[in-house]
C-alpha positions in Angstrom: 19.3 -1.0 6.0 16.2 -0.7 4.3 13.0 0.7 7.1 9.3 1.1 6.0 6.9 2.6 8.8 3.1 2.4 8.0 0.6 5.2 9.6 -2.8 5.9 9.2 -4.7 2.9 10.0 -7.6 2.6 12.2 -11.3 2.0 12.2 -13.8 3.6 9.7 -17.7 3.1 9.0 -18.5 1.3 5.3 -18.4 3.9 3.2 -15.6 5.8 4.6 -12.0 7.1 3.9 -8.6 6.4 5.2 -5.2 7.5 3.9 -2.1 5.2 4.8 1.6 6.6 4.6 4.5 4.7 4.6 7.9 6.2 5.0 11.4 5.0 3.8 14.6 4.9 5.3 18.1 3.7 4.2 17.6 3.4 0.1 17.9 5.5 -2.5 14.2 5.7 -2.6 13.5 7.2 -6.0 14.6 4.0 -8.3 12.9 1.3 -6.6 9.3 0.5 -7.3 6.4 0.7 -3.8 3.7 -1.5 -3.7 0.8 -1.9 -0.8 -0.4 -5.4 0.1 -3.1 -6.6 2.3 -3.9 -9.8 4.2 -7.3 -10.5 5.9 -7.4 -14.0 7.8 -8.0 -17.3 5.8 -7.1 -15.2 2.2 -4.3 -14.7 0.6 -1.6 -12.1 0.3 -3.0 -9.7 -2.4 -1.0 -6.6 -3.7 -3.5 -3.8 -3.6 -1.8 -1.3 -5.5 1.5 -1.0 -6.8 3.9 2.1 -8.3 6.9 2.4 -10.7 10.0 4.1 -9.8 8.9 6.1 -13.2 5.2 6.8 -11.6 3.2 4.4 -13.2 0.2 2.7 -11.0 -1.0 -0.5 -10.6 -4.5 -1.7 -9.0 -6.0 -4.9 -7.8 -9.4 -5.4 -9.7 -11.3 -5.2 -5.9 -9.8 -1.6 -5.0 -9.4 0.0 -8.9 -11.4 3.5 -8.7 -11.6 3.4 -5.2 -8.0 3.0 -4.5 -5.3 6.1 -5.3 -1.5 5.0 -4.6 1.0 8.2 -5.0 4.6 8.6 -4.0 6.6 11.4 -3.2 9.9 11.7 -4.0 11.7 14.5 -2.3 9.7 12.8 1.1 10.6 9.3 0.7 7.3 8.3 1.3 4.0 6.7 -0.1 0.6 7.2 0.5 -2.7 4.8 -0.2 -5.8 6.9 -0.1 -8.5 4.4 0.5 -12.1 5.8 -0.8 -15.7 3.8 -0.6 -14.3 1.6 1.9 -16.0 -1.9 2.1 -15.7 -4.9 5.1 -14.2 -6.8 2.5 -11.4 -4.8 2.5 -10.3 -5.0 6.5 -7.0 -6.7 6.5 -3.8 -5.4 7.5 -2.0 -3.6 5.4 1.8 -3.8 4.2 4.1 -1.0 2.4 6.8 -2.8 0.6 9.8 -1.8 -1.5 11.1 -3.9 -4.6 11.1 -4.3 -8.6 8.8 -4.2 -11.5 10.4 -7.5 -13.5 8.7 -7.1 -16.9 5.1 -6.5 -15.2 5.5 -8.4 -12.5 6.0 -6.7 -9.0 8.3 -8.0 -6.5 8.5 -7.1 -3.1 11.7 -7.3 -1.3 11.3 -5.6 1.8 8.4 -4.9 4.2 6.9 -2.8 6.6 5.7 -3.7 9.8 1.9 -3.5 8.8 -1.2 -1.2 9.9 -4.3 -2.5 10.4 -7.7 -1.7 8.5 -10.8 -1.8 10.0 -14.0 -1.7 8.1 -17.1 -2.2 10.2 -20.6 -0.5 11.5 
């Protein structure tokens, strides 16, 4: 069975940094694709930042420069580094696991979720 277990969240000042790491269990971690997601009350779902079994990264328009996704292989796990952070971007935060179908990511497992806190 497939775990994810997020790490790294907290609370930070606007303008601060945070790195999230999510680590896999129970897959053969190094074909399937990692994405993070986010959800703040009353929005919806977004996928923050996504990554190809092959390495290739994928941003939201809200977090691109400010946002790095990486994995490691050999670890099993993946990383967010959060720079520049904004209020707008508290929410908790989701690793997932799935597929790139044509561009389109799709989550098929989740992580429990660590919350993001952005606030003076």
């Amino acid at each position: 069975q497939v775990q994810l277990v997020e790490s790294g969240g907290g609370l930070v000042q606007p303008g601060g940094s945070l790195r999230l790491s999510c680590a896999a269990s129970g897959s053969i971690f190094a074909i399937y694709a990692m994405g993070w997601y986010r959800q703040a009350p009353g929005k919806q779902r977004e996928l923050v930042a996504g990554i190809t079994s092959g390495g290739t990264t994928n941003y939201a328009h809200s977090v691109k420069g400010r946002f790095t996704i990486s994995r490691d292989n050999a670890k099993n796990t993946v990383d967010l580094q959060m720079n520049s952070l904004k209020p707008e971007d508290t929410a908790v935060y989701y690793c997932t696991q799935g597929l790139y179908y044509s561009t389109d990511y799709r989550a098929e497992y989740w992580g429990q979720g660590t919350q993001v806190t952005v606030s003076s």
